[in-house]
C-alpha positions in Angstrom: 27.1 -20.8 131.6 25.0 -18.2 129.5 23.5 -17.0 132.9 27.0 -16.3 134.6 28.6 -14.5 131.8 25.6 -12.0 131.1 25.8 -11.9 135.4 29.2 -10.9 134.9 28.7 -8.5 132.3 25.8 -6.6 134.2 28.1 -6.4 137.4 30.6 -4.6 135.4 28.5 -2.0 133.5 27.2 -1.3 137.1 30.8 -0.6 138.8 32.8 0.5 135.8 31.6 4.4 136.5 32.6 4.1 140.0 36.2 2.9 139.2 36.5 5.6 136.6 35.3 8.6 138.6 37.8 7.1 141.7 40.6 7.0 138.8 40.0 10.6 137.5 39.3 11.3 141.5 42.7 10.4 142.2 44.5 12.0 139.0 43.0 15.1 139.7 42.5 15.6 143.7 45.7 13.5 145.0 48.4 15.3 143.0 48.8 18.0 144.6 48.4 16.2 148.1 51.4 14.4 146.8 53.4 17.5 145.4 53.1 19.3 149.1 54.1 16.1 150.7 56.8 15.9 148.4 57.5 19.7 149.5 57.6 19.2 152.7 60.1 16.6 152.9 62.5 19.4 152.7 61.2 21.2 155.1 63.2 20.6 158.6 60.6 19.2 160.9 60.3 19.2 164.4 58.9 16.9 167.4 55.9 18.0 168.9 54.2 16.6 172.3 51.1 15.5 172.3 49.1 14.1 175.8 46.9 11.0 175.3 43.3 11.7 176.8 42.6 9.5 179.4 44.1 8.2 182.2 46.9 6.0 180.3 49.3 9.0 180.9 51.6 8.1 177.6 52.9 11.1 175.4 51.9 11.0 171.9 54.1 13.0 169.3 54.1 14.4 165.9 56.5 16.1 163.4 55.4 19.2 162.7 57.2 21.8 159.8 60.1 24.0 161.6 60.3 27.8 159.6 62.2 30.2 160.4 61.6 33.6 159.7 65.0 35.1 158.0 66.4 38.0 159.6 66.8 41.4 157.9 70.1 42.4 157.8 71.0 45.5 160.0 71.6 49.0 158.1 74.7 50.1 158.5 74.9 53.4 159.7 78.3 55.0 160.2 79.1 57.5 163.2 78.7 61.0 161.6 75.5 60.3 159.8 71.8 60.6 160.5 70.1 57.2 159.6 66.2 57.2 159.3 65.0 54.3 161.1 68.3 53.9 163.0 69.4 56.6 164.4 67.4 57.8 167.8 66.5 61.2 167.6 66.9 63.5 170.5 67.4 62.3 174.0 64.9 60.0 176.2 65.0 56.9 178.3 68.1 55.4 179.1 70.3 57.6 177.4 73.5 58.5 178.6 75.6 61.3 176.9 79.5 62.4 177.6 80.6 65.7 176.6 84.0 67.5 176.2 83.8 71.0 176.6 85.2 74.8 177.8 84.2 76.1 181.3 84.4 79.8 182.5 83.9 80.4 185.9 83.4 84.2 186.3 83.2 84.7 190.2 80.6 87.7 190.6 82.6 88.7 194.6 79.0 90.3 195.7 80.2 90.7 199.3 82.6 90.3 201.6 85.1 91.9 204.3 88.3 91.3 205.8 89.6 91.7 209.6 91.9 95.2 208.1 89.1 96.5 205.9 89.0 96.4 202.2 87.1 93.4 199.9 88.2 90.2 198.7 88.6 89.3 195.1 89.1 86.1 192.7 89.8 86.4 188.7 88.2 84.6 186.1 89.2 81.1 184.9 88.8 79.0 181.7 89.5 75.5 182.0 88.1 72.0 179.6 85.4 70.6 180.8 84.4 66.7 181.5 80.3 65.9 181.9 77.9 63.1 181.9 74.1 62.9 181.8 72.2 59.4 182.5 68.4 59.8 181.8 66.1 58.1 184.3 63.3 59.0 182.4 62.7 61.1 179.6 62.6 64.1 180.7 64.4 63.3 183.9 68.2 63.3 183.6 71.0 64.0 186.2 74.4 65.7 185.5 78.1 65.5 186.8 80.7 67.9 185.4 84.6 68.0 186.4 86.8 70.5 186.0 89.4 72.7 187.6 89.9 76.4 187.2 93.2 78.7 188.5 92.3 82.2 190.5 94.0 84.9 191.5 92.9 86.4 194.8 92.9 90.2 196.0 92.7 91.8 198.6 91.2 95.3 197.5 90.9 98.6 200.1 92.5 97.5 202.7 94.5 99.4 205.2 97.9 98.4 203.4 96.5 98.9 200.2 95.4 96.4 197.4 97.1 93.2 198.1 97.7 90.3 196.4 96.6 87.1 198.4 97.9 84.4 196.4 96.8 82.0 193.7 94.9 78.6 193.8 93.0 76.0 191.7 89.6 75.1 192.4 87.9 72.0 191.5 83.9 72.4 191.9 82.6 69.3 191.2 79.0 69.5 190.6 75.5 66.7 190.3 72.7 68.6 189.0 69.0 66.7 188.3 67.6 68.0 185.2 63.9 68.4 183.9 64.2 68.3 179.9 61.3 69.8 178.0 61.0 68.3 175.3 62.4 65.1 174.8 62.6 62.7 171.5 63.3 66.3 170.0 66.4 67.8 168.1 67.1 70.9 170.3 65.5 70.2 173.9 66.2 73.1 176.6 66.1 72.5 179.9 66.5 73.8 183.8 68.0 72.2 186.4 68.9 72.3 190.5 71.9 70.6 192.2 74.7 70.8 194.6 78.8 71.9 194.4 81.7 71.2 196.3 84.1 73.4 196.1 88.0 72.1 196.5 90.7 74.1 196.5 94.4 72.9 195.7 97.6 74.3 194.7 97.7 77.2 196.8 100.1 79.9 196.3 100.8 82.8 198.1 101.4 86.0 197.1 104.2 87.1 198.7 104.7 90.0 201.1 101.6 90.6 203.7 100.9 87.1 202.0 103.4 84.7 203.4 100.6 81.8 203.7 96.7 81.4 202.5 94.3 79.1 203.5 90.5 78.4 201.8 88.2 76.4 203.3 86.0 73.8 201.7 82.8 74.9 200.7 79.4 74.1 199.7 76.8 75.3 197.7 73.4 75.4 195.7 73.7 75.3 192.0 71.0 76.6 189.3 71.2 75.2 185.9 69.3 76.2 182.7 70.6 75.1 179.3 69.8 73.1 176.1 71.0 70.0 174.0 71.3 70.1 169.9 71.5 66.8 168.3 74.3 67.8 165.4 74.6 64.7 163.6 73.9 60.9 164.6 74.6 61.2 168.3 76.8 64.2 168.2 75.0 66.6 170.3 75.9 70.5 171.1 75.5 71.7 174.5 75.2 75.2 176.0 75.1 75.3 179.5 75.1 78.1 182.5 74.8 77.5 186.4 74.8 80.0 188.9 76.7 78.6 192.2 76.0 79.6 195.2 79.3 79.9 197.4 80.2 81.9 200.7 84.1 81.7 200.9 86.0 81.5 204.0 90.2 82.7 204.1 92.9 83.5 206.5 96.0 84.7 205.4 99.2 84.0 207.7 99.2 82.2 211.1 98.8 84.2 214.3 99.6 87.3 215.8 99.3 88.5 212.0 96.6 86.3 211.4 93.9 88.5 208.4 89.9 86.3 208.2 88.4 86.8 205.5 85.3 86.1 204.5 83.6 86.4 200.7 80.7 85.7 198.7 82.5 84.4 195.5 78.5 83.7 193.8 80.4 82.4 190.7 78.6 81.7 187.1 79.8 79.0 185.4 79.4 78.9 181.6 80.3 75.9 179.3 80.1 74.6 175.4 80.7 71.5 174.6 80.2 68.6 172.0 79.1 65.1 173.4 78.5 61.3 172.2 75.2 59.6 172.9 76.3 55.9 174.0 
């Protein structure tokens, strides 16, 4: 009975350090094991798939922690303001601007004749202006502008004097491509090539000689050079000038009094205008 006891005792001088380094083990080491599992309880989990090796074929999963990254709320950044960060500066890319503007068409008459002598003449005409630009690239952009301008048309030096043809509107829509120097920039100039049509409506003769007027459509090169300067936001000022390229056919009356006409009208159409970046 001795023996057993003092067997006893032995055995548990032997093992008591082992049982007091495992409790101090598990005080110490397993807490915080606990505390995260304890944190992420409240984390919302997710199922994940995961492929036994092998050639069972079963699907394995897991639960994995879901986060999600909060989103930062969007500055707000109102129309007539300049936002760092926000705001795009200049013009590039995918870009496209409308612009509201005034348009002078000063015809510059270089030559012409008529069947009874003498010159033909058109007067100058202000009218607004309606454009868009899309940019295909960033320094490739094309350009359509609208507009319609009213002219008065003489017939100077001929043999019954100066007379007045008549009066028309003209609407010379023109698509111009564009190569823009500098773009991503404030102020970014640029030079440009295209094509007008020139449509004539509202004719009105003048009366006298005059008793009817007829212009022909007409087409025509078109030269560009100008610049765009980014006011505010996307308010951008525009200058523009294009120098049109147009030899004008007209006949006044119907035969045997029938007058042909023929003129180079070689008008240069200036603009101004304010547009919106969209």
């Amino acid at each position: 009975m001795k023996k057993s006891l003092s067997r006893l005792a032995i055995i548990a001088a032997v093992f008591a350090p082992v049982a007091g380094y495992a409790q101090n083990y598990s005080n110490t080491n397993l807490g915080p094991a606990v505390n995260q599992a304890q944190n992420a309880a409240s984390v919302p989990m997710v199922r994940e798939e995961i492929w036994a090796s092998g050639w069972s074929g079963k699907v394995q999963y897991r639960d994995v922690p879901m986060y999600k990254t909060p989103k930062a709320p969007k500055p707000h950044c109102g129309v007539f303001q300049t936002c760092p960060g926000v705001t795009k500066i200049g013009l590039g890319k995918g870009d496209f601007i409308v612009r509201l503007g005034a348009l002078a068409t000063i015809p510059n008459n270089t030559s012409s004749r008529t069947s009874v002598g003498g010159r033909i003449t058109a007067s100058n005409g202000v009218m607004a202006e309606l454009s868009a630009n899309y940019f295909v690239t960033d320094n490739l952009a094309f350009e359509l502008i609208a507009s319609s301008t009213r002219h008065s048309i003489w017939a100077k030096g001929t043999a019954a004097g100066n007379v007045h043809v008549g009066k028309a509107w003209v609407i010379p829509p023109t698509i111009t491509a564009q190569w823009h120097f500098r773009p991503h920039k404030a102020f970014n100039p640029y030079v440009g090539v295209g094509l007008t049509v020139a449509f004539w409506h509202n004719v009105k003769p003048g009366g006298g000689i005059a008793q009817k007027i007829g212009l022909e459509t007409t087409v025509g090169p078109a030269f560009n050079v100008g610049f765009d300067y980014q006011v505010v936001g996307n308010w951008f000022f525009n200058m523009d000038a294009k120098q049109i390229l147009l030899n004008q056919r007209v006949h006044i009356n119907d035969s045997p009094n029938r007058i042909d006409a023929r003129t180079s009208l070689n008008p240069t159409v200036v603009s101004a205008g304010i547009g919106y970046r969209f």
